[in-house]
N, C-alpha and C positions, 0 to 999 in steps of 0.2 A: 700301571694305571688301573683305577680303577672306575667304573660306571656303575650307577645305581639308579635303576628304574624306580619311579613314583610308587611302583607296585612292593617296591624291596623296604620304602619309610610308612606310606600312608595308611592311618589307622583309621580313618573314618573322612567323610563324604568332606569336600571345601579342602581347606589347606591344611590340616591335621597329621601327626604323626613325628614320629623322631627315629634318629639313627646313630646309635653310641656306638662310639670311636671302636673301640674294644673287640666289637663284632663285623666293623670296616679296616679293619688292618691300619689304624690311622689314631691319633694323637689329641682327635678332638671330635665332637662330638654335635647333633643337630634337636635341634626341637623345631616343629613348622607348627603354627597357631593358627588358628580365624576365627575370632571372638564376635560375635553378630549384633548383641546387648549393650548396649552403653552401661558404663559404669563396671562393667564384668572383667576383670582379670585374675594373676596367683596373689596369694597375701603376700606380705612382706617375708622376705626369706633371702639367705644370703648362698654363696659357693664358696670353697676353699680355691678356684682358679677364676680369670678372669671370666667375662661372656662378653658378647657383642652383639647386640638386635640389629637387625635389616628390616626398615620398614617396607614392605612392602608394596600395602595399602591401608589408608584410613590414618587416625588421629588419635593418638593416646598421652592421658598425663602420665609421668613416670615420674617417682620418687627414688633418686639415687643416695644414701647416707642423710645428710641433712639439706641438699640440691632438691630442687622442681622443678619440672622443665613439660613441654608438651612434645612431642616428636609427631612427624606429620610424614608421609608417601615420601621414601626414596632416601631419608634420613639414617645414619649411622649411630648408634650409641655405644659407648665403650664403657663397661662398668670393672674396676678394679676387683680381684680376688678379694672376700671378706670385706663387699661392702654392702648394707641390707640395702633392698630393690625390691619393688612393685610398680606395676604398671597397671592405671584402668583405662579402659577404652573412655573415648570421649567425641567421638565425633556422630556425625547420625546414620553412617553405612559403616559395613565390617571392618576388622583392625583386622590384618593379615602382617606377622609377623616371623621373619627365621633368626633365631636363639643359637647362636653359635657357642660353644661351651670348650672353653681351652682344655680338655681331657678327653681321657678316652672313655672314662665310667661319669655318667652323671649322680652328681653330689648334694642333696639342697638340704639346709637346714629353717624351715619353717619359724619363722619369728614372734608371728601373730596368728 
């Protein structure tokens, strides 16, 4: 088993930080987000393995391949390996999101 303190991912103040698989003895990998801006998130970019967002908290539009959708507090998204993805915040308090990433090394390739 393994345990990992807030203190072992978080890189800055709110819900910030990641923890790749690779340097957790483990197969997959974290990203933790809190976007505060509306409209603010990463550009379109894809991974060679699946990922899965945990909403958190707040409301964001998400573009999966040629899909839109909004996802809102408590929601699951599954995005296939190799399909491009962005997300903008869209509601009027923080998007707090955890980015689960099916590996152990994180992968992105930048689209836009």
């Amino acid at each position: 088993m393994n345990i990992f303190q807030r203190t072992d991912w978080a890189s800055d103040e709110g819900w910030n930080g990641k923890l790749e698989g690779q340097n957790a003895a483990t197969g997959i990998s974290f990203l933790f987000n809190e976007v505060k801006e509306s409209g603010k998130g990463p550009p379109l970019h894809k991974h060679p393995y699946d990922e899965v967002y945990l909403v958190r908290q707040g409301q964001a539009r998400v573009v999966v391949g040629d899909e839109e959708a909004i996802v809102n507090e408590g929601d699951i998204l599954v995005i296939p390996a190799n399909t491009p993805h962005k997300v903008l915040t869209s509601g009027t308090g923080p998007f707090e999101i955890i980015s689960v990433h099916v590996s152990a090394k994180f992968t992105m390739d930048i689209l836009e």
